[in-house]
Structures are given as structure tokens and as C-alpha cells.
SERO-704696 format. One record per residue (C-alpha): x, y, z. Coordinates in steps of 0.001 Angstrom, whole numbers, padded with zeros to 6 digits, always signed. Example, Ala and Ser with C-alpha at 12.3 -4.5 7.8 and 13.67 -1.06 7.14 Angstrom:
% residues 2
+012300-004500+007800/+013670-001060+007140/
***
This chain:
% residues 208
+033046-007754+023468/+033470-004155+022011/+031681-001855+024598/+028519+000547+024110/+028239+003572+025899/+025609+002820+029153/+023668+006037+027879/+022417+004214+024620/+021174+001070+026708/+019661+003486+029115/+017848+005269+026360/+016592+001970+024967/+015572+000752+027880/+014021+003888+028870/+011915+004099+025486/+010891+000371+025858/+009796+000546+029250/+007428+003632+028371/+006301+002123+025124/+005351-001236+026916/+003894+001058+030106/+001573+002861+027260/+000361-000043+025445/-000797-002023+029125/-002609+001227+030174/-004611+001993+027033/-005257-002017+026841/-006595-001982+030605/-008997+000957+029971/-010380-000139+027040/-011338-003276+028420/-012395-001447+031313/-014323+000500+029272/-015907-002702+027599/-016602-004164+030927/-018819-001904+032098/-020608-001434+029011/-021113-004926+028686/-022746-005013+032554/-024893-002154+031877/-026419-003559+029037/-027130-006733+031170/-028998-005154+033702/-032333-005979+034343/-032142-008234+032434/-032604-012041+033542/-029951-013927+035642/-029097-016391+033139/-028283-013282+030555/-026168-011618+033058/-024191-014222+033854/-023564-014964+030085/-022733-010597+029643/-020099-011464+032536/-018025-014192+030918/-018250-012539+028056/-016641-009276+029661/-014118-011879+031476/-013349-013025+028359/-012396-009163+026868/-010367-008650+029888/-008327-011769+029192/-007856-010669+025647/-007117-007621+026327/-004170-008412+028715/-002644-010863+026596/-002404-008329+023624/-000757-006216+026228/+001614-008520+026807/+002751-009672+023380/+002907-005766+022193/+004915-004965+025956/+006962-008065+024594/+007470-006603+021065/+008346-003285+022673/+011012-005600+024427/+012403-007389+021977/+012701-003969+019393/+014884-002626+022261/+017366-005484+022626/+017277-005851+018862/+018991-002222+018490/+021103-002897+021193/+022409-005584+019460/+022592-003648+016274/+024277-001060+018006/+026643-003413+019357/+027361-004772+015463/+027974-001202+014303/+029938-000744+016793/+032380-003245+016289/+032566-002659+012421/+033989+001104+013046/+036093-001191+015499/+037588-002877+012549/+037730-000026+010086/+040132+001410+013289/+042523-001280+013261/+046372-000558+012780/+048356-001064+009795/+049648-004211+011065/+046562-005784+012326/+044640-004615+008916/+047299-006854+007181/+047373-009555+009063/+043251-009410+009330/+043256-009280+005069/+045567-011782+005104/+043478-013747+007252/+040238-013700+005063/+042234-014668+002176/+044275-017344+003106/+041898-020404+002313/+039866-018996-000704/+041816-020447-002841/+043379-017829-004977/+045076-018544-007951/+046054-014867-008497/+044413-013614-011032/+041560-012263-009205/+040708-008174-008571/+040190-007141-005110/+037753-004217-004137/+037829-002110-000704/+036026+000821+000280/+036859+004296-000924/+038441+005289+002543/+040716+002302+002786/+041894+002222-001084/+044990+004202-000822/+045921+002593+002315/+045421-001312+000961/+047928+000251-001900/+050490+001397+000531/+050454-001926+002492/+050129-004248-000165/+051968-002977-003040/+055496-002574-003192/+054675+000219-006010/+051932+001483-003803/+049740+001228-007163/+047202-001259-007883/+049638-004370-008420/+049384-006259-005324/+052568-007968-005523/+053482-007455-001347/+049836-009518-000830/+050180-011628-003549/+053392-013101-001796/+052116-013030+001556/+049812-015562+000498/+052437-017884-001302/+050559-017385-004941/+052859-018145-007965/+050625-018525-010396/+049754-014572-010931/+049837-011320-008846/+046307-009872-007357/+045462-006825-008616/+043579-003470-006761/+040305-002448-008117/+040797+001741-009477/+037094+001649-008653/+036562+001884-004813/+033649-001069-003646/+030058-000186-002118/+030800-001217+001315/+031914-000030+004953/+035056-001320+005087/+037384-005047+004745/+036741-006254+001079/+036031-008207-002252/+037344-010629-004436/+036661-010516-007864/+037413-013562-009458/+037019-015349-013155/+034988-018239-011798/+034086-017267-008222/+033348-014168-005916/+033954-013879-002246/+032562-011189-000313/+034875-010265+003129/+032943-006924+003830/+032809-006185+007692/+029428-006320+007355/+028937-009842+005980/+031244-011188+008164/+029811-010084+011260/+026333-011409+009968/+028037-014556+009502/+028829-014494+012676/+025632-013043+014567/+023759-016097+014414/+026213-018172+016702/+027187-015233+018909/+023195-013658+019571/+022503-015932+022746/+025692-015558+024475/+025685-011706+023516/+022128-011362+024631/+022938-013023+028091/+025989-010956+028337/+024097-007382+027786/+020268-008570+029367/+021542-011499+031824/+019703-014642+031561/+015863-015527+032429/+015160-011840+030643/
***
């Protein structure tokens, strides 16, 4: 797992703990507040009424704390939800840090069993344009010739976008009768779903 600085978990948990501390207090003196309103306006009055004006306050007070509880628990689950955001941003500048070698050999990677035929476009980000030229072009221009043979195509040679692509960073395939989209992004969201529990365990421990 790529690590987070403590001091953001610390904020987070900080924030949470005072948001969840707020909501209980305000919760308890409202119904405390009900409470006694509700016995005042029962006195003097006849047993029977009273003790009817009682459940009814018991009854606030139980409402009251369980809406405390499931707002402290929203408060909760906000915080571990940017941690785990935080986490995911995290490891996408991770990626858009990688070396020339490991960049190739992750590109290579997300292409290898989509089929190309080779005469699809391919679209990166603006910041990593000139350096997918450079590694994949033996022309360093927007043939991708180096790529193209890399992945054992013979039918046609991949070609570089001149238009730089809408995303953070890894890429796009353009094709005549089929897109793929390999944008860090997507592929970590892809991923999220299977790695959430074990991540969550990992940064909150289990039981939380």
C-alpha cells in the first residue's frame, strides 16, 4: 500500500471525532430540553396522564440518541471515505511518478490483451505526451512503431493522438469499432471495489 502522511488521518480523525462529539451533545439537550417540558406540562395533572407524558418523553430520548448515533456514524464513515480517497489520489500521482522503464512496461501491460489490430489512436495526458513519443516512437513523433512492435501487431502501426486526452495520467485507445479507457483513474476504480475491505482493515483495523 502507497503510504499517507499520519497528519492527514489525524486531521480526519480529529474533525470526525468533533463533528460526531457536536451532533450527540446538541441531540442530548434537546431531548433534555423536551423532557422536562413534557413533565411540566404533566403536572398536576392525574396519574394515569403522567405516566403516559413519561413514556412519551422516554420515547424522545430514545429517538433522540439513535439520530445521534446514525449522524456520529455518518460523521464516521465521511472520514474513512476521504481517507480512502486520499489514499486513491495518492497512488495515482504514484503512477504518474513511475520511471521510464516501468511506464513502458505498465502501457504495455494495459494493452497487451485488448486486442489491437493496429489501427487504433492512442490518447495520454498533456504532461505525459512528449514522453509516450520518446518511448514509443522510434521517430519520437506520433507513429508508434517502438509500441506497435512491442505488442507483436503486424497488421498496422498505432498512432499518438496530436491532441493531448482529458485525464490525469495512463491512457486511451481510440479504436474503429471499440474504445478502451486505461486512465489511472478508471483503473483504480476498477479496482476499489475488491480492495475497500482489506484497505479499510489495514488503515481502521477490524471491528471499527
Amino acid at each position: 500500500m502507497i503510504p499517507v502522511p499520519a497528519t492527514l488521518y489525524d486531521k480526519i480523525e480529529l474533525k470526525g471525532a468533533e463533528d460526531a462529539a457536536k451532533i450527540l451533545a446538541a441531540a442530548e439537550e434537546k431531548a433534555a430540553m423536551l423532557v422536562d417540558g413534557v413533565i411540566k406540562t404533566a403536572q398536576g395533572e392525574s396519574a394515569e396522564r403522567l405516566k403516559i407524558a413519561e413514556r412519551a418523553a422516554a420515547a424522545v430520548v430514545r429517538n433522540a440518541v439513535t439520530q445521534a448515533r446514525q449522524a456520529a456514524k455518518r460523521v464516521t464513515l465521511e472520514r474513512r471515505k476521504a481517507a480512502m480517497d486520499d489514499v486513491f489520489d495518492t497512488a495515482v500521482g504514484a503512477l504518474a511518478g513511475l520511471s521510464d522503464d516501468a511506464y513502458a512496461a505498465l502501457v504495455a501491460r494495459f494493452l497487451k490483451d485488448e486486442g489491437l489490430t493496429g489501427s487504433e489512436t492512442i490518447r495520454v495526458s498533456a504532461r505525459e505526451h512528449a514522453r509516450f513519443a520518446r518511448l514509443f516512437s522510434s521517430k519520437g513523433d506520433l507513429t508508434l512503431d517502438l509500441l506497435s512492435r512491442r505488442l507483436g501487431l503486424k497488421a498496422g502501426t498505432l498512432a499518438l493522438d496530436s491532441e493531448p486526452a482529458a485525464i490525469d495520467g495512463g491512457l486511451l485507445v481510440v479504436g474503429r469499432d471499440f474504445d478502451v479507457d486505461r486512465s489511472y483513474r478508471t483503473v483504480l476504480s476498477d479496482l476499489r471495489d475488491g480492495l475497500e475491505p482489506e484497505l479499510a482493515e489495514i488503515l481502521f483495523g477490524a471491528g471499527e
